[in-house]
N, C-alpha and C positions, 0 to 999 in steps of 0.2 A: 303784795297788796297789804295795806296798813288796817289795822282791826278797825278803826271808824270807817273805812270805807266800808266792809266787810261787813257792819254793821247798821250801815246806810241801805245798803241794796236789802240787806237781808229782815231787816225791822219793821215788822207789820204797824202800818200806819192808820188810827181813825179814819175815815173816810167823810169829810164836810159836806155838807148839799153842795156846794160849789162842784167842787172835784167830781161828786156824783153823778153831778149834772156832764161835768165834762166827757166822764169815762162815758154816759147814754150816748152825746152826741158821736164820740167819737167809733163807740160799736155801733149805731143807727150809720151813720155812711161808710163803713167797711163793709156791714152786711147790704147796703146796698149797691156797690160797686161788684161783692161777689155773685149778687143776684144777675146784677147785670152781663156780668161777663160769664154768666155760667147761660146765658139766652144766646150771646155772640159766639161764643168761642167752640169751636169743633168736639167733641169729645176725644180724651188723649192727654195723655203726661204732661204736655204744658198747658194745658187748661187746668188741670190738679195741680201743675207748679204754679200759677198765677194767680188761685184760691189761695193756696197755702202762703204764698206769699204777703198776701191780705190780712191774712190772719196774723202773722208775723208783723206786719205793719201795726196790729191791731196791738197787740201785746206789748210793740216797745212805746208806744203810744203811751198807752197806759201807767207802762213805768214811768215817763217823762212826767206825767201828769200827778203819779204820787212822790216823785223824788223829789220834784221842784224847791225852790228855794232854801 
């Protein structure tokens, strides 16, 4: 891996109203899909792996959304 990429991922970024805006919406419907599926889903390890999963969706989200352009 080449030190600008290295320094890409790793480089804490300003964060604009824009983006901030983005990263709300995008934690607002993760946590309400884990709401939701934490009403549906059985208690048991892939109801925990289906959360976490979410969560993980949540996160590279958010990368995508500060890496941009």
């Amino acid at each position: 891996m080449h030190r600008d990429e290295i320094g890409r991922r790793f480089t804490p970024r300003r964060a604009d109203l824009d983006r901030a805006g983005q990263h709300d919406e995008v934690r607002t419907a993760c946590h309400r899909l884990a709401e939701q599926l934490a009403d549906l889903l059985p208690d048991g390890r892939e109801k925990d792996q289906a959360i976490t999963r979410i969560e993980e969706a949540m996160f590279w989200a958010d990368a995508a959304i500060e890496r941009r352009g």
